[in-house]
PLY file of the C-alpha trace (Angstrom):
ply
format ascii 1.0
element vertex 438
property float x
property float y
property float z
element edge 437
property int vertex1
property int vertex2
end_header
0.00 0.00 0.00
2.67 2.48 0.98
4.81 1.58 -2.03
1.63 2.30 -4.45
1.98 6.25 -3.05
5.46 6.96 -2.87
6.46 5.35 -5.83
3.80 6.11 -7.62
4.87 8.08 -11.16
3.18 11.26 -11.56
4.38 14.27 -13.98
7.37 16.17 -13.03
6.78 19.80 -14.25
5.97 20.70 -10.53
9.95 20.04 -9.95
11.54 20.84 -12.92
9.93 24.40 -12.60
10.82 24.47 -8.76
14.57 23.68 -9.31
14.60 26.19 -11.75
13.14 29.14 -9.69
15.16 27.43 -6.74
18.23 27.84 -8.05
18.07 31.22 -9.21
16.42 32.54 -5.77
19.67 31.05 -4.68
21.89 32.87 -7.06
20.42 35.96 -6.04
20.61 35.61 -2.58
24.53 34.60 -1.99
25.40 37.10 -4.88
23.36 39.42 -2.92
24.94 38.93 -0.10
27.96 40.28 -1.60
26.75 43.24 -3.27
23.90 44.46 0.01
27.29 44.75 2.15
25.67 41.46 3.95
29.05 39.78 4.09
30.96 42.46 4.67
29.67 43.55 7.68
28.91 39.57 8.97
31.69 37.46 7.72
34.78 39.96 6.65
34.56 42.90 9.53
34.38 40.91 12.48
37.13 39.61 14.13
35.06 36.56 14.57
31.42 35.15 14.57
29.66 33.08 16.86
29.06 29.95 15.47
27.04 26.88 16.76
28.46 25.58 20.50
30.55 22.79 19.56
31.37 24.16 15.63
33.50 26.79 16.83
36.21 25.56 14.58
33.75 27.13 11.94
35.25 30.21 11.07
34.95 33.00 8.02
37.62 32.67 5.61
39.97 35.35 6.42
41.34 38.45 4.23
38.28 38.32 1.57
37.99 35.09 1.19
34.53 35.12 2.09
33.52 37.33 -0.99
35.15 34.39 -3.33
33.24 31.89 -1.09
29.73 33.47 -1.64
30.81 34.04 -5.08
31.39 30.22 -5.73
28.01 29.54 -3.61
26.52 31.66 -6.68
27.70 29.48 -9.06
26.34 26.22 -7.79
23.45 27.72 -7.43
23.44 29.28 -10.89
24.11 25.56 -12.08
21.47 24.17 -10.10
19.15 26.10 -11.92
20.15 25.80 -15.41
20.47 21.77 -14.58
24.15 21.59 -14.47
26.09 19.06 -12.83
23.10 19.24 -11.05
23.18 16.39 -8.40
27.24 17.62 -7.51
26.19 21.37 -7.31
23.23 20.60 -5.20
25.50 18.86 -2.86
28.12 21.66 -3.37
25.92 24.77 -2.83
23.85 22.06 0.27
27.35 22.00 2.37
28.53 25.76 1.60
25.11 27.57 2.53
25.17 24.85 5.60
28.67 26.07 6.65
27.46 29.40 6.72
24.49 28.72 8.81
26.38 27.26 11.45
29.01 29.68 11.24
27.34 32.84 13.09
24.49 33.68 14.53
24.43 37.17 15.02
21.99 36.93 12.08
20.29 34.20 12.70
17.26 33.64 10.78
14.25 30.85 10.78
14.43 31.44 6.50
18.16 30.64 6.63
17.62 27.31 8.15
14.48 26.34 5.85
16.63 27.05 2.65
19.20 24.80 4.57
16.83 21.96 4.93
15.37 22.29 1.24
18.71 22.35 -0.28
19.08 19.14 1.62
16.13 17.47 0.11
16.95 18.85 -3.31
19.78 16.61 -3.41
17.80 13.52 -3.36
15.03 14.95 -6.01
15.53 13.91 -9.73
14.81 17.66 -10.91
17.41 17.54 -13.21
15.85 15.58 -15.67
14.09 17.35 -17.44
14.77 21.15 -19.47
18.68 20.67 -17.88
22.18 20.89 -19.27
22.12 17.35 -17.77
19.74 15.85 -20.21
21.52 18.08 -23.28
24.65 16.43 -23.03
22.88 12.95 -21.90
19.82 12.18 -23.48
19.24 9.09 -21.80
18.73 10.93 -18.31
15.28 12.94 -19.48
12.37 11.70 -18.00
8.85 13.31 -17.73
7.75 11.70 -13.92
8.89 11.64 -11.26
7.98 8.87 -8.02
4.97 10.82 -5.53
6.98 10.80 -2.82
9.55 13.37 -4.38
6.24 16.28 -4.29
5.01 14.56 -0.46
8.55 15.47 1.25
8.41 18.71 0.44
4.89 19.22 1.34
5.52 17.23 4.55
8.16 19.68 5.28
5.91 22.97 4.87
3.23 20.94 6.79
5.94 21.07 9.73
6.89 24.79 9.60
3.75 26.10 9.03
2.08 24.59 12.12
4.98 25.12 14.61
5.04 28.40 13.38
1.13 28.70 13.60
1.29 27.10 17.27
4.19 29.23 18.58
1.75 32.67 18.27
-0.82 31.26 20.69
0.65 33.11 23.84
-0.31 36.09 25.37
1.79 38.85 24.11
0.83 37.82 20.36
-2.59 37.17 21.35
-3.34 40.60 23.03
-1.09 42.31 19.86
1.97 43.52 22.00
4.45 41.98 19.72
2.57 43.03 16.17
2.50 46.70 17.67
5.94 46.68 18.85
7.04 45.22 14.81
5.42 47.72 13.67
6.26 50.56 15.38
9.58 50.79 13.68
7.85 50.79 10.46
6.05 54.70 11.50
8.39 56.50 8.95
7.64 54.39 5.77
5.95 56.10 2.81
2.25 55.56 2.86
1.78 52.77 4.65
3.79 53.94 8.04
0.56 55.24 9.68
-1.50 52.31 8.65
0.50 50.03 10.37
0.17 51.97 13.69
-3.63 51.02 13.73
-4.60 48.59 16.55
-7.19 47.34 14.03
-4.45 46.23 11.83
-2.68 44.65 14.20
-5.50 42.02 15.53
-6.15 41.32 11.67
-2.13 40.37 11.49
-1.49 39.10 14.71
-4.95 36.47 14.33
-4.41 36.54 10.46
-0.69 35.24 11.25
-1.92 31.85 13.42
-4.88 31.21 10.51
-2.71 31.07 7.57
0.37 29.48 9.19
-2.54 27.04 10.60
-4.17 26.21 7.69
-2.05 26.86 4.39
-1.17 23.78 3.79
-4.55 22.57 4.33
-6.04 24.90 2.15
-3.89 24.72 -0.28
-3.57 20.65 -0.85
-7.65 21.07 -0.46
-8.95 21.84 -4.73
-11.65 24.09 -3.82
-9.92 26.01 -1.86
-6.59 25.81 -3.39
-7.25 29.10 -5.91
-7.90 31.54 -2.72
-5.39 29.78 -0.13
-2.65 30.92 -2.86
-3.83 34.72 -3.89
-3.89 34.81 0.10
-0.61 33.31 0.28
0.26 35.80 -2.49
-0.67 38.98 -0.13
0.97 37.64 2.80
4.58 36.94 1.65
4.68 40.37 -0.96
3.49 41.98 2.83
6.35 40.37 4.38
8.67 41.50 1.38
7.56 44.87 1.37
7.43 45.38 5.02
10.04 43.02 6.36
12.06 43.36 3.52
13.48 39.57 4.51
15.40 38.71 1.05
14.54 35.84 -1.53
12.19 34.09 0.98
8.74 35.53 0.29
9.10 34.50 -2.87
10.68 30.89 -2.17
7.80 30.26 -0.68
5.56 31.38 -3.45
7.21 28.92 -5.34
6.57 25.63 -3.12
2.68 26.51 -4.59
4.16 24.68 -7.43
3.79 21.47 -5.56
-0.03 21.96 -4.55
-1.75 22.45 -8.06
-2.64 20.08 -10.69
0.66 18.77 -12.29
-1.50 19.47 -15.88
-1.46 23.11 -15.02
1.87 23.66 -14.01
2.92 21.70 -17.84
0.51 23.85 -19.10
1.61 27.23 -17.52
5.29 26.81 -17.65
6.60 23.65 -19.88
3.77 24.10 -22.88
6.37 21.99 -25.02
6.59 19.08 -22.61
4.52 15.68 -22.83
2.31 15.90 -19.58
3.04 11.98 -18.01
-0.33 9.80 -18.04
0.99 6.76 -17.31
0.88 6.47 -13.74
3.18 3.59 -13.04
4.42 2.36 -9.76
8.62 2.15 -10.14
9.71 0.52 -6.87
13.84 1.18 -6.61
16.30 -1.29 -5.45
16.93 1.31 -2.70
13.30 1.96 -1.57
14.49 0.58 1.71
17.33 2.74 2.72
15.49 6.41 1.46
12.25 5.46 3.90
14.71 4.98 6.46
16.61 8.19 5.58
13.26 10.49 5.45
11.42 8.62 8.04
14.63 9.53 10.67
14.73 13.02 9.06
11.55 13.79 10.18
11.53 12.32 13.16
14.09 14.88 13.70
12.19 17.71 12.35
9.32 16.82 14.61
10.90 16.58 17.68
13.24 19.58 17.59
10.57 22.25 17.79
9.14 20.43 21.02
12.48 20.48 23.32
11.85 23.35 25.02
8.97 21.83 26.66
11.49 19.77 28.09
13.22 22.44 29.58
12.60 24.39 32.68
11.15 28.19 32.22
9.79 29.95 29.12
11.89 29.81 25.98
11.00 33.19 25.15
13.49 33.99 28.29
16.43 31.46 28.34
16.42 31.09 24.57
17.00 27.01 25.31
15.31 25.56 22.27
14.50 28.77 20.31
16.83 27.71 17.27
15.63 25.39 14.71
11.80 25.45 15.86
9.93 28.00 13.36
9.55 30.14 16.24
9.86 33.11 13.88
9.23 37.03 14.65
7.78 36.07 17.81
9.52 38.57 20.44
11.08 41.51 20.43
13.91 41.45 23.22
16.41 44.44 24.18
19.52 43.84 26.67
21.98 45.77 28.32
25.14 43.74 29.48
28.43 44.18 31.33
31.34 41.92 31.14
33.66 42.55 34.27
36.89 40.49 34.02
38.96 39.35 37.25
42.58 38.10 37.68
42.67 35.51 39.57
46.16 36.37 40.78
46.06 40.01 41.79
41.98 40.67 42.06
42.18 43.49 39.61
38.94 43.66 37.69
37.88 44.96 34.80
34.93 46.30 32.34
35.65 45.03 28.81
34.41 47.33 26.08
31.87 45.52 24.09
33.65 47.69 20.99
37.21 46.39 21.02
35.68 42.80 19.94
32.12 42.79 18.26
30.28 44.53 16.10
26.80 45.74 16.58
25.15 42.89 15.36
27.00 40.94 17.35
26.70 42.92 20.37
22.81 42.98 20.45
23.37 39.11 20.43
25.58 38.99 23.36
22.98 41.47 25.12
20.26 39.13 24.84
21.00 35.49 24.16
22.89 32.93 27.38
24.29 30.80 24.82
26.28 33.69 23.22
26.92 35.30 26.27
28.57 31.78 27.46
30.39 31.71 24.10
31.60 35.44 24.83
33.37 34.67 28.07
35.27 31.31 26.50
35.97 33.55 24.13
37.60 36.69 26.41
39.48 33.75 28.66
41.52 32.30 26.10
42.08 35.83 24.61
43.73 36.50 28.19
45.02 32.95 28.31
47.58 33.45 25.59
48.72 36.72 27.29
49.70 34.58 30.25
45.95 35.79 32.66
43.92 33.39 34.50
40.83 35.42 34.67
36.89 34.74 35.81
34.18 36.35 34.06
31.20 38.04 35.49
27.85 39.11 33.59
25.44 41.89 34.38
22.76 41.21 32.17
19.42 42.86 31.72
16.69 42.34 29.54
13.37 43.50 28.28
11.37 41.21 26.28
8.08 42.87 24.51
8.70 46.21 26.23
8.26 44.86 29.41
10.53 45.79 32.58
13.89 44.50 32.31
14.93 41.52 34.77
18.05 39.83 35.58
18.83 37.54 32.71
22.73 36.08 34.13
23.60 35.24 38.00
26.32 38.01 38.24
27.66 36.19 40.86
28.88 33.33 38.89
32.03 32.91 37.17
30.82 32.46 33.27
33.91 31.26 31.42
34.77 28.27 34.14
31.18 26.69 33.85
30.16 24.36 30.89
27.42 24.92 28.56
24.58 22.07 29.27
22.95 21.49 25.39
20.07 19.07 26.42
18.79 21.05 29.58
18.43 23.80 31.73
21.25 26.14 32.25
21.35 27.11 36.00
23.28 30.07 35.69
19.93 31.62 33.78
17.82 32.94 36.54
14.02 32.33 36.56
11.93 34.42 34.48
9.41 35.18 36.92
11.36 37.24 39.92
10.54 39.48 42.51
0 1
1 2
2 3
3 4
4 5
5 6
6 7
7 8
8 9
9 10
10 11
11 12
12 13
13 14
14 15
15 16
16 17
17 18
18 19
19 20
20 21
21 22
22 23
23 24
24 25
25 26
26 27
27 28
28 29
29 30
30 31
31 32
32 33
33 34
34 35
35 36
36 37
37 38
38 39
39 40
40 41
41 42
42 43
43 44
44 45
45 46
46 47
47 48
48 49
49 50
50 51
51 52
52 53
53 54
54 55
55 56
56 57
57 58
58 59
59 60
60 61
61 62
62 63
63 64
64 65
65 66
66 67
67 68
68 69
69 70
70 71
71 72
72 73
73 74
74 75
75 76
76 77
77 78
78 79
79 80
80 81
81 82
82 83
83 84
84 85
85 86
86 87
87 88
88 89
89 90
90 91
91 92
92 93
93 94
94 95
95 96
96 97
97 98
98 99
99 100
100 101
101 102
102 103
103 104
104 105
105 106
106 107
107 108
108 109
109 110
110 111
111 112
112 113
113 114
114 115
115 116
116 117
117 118
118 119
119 120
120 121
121 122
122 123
123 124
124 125
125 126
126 127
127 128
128 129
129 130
130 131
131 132
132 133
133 134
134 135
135 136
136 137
137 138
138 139
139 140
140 141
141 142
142 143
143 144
144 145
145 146
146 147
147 148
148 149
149 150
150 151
151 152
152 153
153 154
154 155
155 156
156 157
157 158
158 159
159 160
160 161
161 162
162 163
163 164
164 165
165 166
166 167
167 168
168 169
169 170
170 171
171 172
172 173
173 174
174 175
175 176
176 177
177 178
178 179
179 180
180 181
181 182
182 183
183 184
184 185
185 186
186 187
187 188
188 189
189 190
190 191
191 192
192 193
193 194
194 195
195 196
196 197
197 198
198 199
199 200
200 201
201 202
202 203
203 204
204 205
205 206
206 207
207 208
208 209
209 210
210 211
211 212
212 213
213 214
214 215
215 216
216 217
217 218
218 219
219 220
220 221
221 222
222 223
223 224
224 225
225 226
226 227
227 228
228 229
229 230
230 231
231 232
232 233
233 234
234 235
235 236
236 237
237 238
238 239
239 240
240 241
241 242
242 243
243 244
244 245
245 246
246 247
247 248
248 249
249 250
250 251
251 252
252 253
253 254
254 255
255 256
256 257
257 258
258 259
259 260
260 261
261 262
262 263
263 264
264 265
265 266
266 267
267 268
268 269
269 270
270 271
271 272
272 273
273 274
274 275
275 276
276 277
277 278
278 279
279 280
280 281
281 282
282 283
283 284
284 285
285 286
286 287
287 288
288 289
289 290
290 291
291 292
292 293
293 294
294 295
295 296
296 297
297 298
298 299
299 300
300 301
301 302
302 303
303 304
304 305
305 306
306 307
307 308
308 309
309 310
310 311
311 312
312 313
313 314
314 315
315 316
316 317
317 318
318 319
319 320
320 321
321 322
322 323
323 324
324 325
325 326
326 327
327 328
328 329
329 330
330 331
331 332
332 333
333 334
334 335
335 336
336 337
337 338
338 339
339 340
340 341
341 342
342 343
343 344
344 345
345 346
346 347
347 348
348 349
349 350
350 351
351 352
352 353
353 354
354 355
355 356
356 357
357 358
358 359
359 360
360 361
361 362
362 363
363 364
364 365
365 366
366 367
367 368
368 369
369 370
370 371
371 372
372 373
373 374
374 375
375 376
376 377
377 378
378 379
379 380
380 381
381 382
382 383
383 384
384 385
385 386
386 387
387 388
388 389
389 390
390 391
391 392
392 393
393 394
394 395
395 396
396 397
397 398
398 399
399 400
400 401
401 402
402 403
403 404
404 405
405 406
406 407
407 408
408 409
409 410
410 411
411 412
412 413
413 414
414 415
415 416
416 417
417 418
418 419
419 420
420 421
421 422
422 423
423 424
424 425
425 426
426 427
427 428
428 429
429 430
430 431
431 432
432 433
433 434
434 435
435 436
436 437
């Protein structure tokens, strides 16, 4: 039964259309990246970026070898779309963007990590077969299917995004429009629309609006009579987020998965007019059937569980930040800090206040304001700097924060030495006081 759907043959236009539109959203966002300044003031400025506890060894290129990387990014991705090498560039541009992600986050971003996890699934998709280089130089690779299964992972994988992000809204300061207000209120000066978005009518319709379309998108959209009006809202909501967000390729990446959701017939139609539409629907069971179940069925076991381990952990997420990566909880807070990092040697009790400016940038100082894990990072950090001048030093934190405009509270214990205590990954830090104090 469950080889009859996922091996089932259906027409690929829904793909071959995707890869191309994938790969030249990707083009245009690590050229981009170059050209908006975006690497230059992440990867090639700073002395060096936070990266993922236990991938410190991550690193930016130095001199400008980052621009070169980025560049080269571009070009897998620019092959990816014009069917190139395709399965080697996938893979290429899959572990480059990958690196990347790991490599900082001062800019972390919920978009960054999708793209990450499509690339990875692109990899496995025959999408090359079809209107490619590929197929041009060998014929015997063009085929007009593709198995079901290749259109149900990718649908599987909006299925999971969309609802944790839907399900992550339904807490008070989103509910009662705190956060939508607070978004918006750096928006006043824009032309036209600034005053519009001050209006508290405006923000119930996008802070309710926001749960019901993450909620039921993918719903809507697999469902055929209401497929037409879940897209031209889908349509509204990511050129909104373009316009007023301003948030890169991704609005429009996700126009694109829409490809998946209609009628194979009028995607051929729309886009590939020149193309045989596939009738034939055969079931092609591979030799490896056995080992890609396994693969996708522990792949999304993964992507299941990671949103849900911060109810694991003690206190609210939205405070310690334990579990906030990797979960779709995106544009959810907004969260201001003010730190001090006092530094002690150990031999003669001399202390002193680092300045935040003689090692980060301002990116990466709003991080360090805000976020224990980069805070913890930050101390490691100033101890071996001291270290190889010969200091055995402790670290203390004063760290205050403000999350949705509310009064700021004691994020670190200041009385506890920050760069000789290790980082716990799979629970509850203790040097993170509560959230609720008196």
């Amino acid at each position: 039964m469950i080889n009859n759907w996922l091996f089932k043959h259906i027409d690929n236009s829904s793909l071959v259309v995707f890869r191309i539109i994938f790969g030249f959203l990707c083009f245009l966002e690590s050229v981009g990246a170059i050209f908006t300044g975006w690497v230059k003031k992440t990867l090639v400025d700073s002395d060096f970026t936070f990266s993922f506890i236990g991938l410190e060894w991550l690193q930016p290129l130095p001199g400008n070898g980052m621009y070169f990387y980025y560049a080269i990014m571009g070009i897998f991705a620019f092959f990816v779309m014009v069917g190139y090498k395709y399965r080697l560039s996938m893979i290429s541009f899959t572990l480059m963007w990958s690196a990347t992600y790991f490599m900082q986050k001062s800019s972390y971003n919920n978009h960054y990590y999708l793209l990450m996890l499509i690339s990875s699934i692109m990899v496995f998709l025959p999408a090359h077969r079809y209107a490619s280089i590929d197929v041009k130089q060998n014929p015997n690779l063009k085929s007009i299917s593709m198995p079901q299964w290749c259109r149900g992972v990718i649908i599987f994988q909006l299925f999971i995004v969309y609802t944790y992000a839907s399900v992550a809204k339904l807490y008070p300061d989103w509910l009662d429009t705190t956060v939508i207000e607070l978004l918006m209120r750096g928006k006043k000066n824009y032309v036209i629309v600034g005053e519009l978005l001050q209006q508290k009518w405006l923000h119930y319709v996008l802070a309710y609006g926001g749960i019901l379309f993450d909620g039921l998108i993918v719903p809507f959209l697999l469902y055929k009579p209401t497929r037409k009006y879940a897209f031209m809202s889908s349509v509204f909501f990511h050129l909104f987020n373009s316009i007023i967000f301003q948030i890169g390729i991704f609005p429009y990446l996700s126009l694109a998965f829409a490809l998946f959701f209609f009628q194979p017939k009028t995607i051929q139609e729309l886009f590939l007019k020149k193309k045989l539409f596939y009738k034939a629907d055969a079931v092609i069971v591979p030799n490896l059937k056995t080992p890609l179940i396994i693969v996708f069925f522990i792949y999304f076991l993964i992507q299941i569980g990671l949103p849900l381990r911060h109810h694991f952990i003690e206190d609210n997420v939205l405070w310690t930040e334990e579990g906030h990566r990797m979960s779709w909880r995106m544009m959810l807070r907004s969260k201001r800090g003010q730190t001090t990092f006092t530094v002690k040697n150990k031999e003669t009790g001399k202390s002193i206040i680092v300045n935040l400016n003689d090692y980060l940038s301002a990116k990466q100082k709003r991080s360090v304001s805000t976020k224990p894990d980069v805070i913890w990072q930050f101390a490691q950090y100033l101890k071996q700097k001291y270290k190889d001048n010969g200091n055995d030093i402790s670290v203390y934190v004063n760290c205050k924060v403000s999350i949705n405009g509310k009064p700021f509270k004691t994020l670190i214990d200041p009385e506890v030495d920050i760069a000789d205590v290790k980082w716990e990954t799979f629970k509850h830090t203790s040097w993170i006081l509560p959230s609720k104090q008196e």
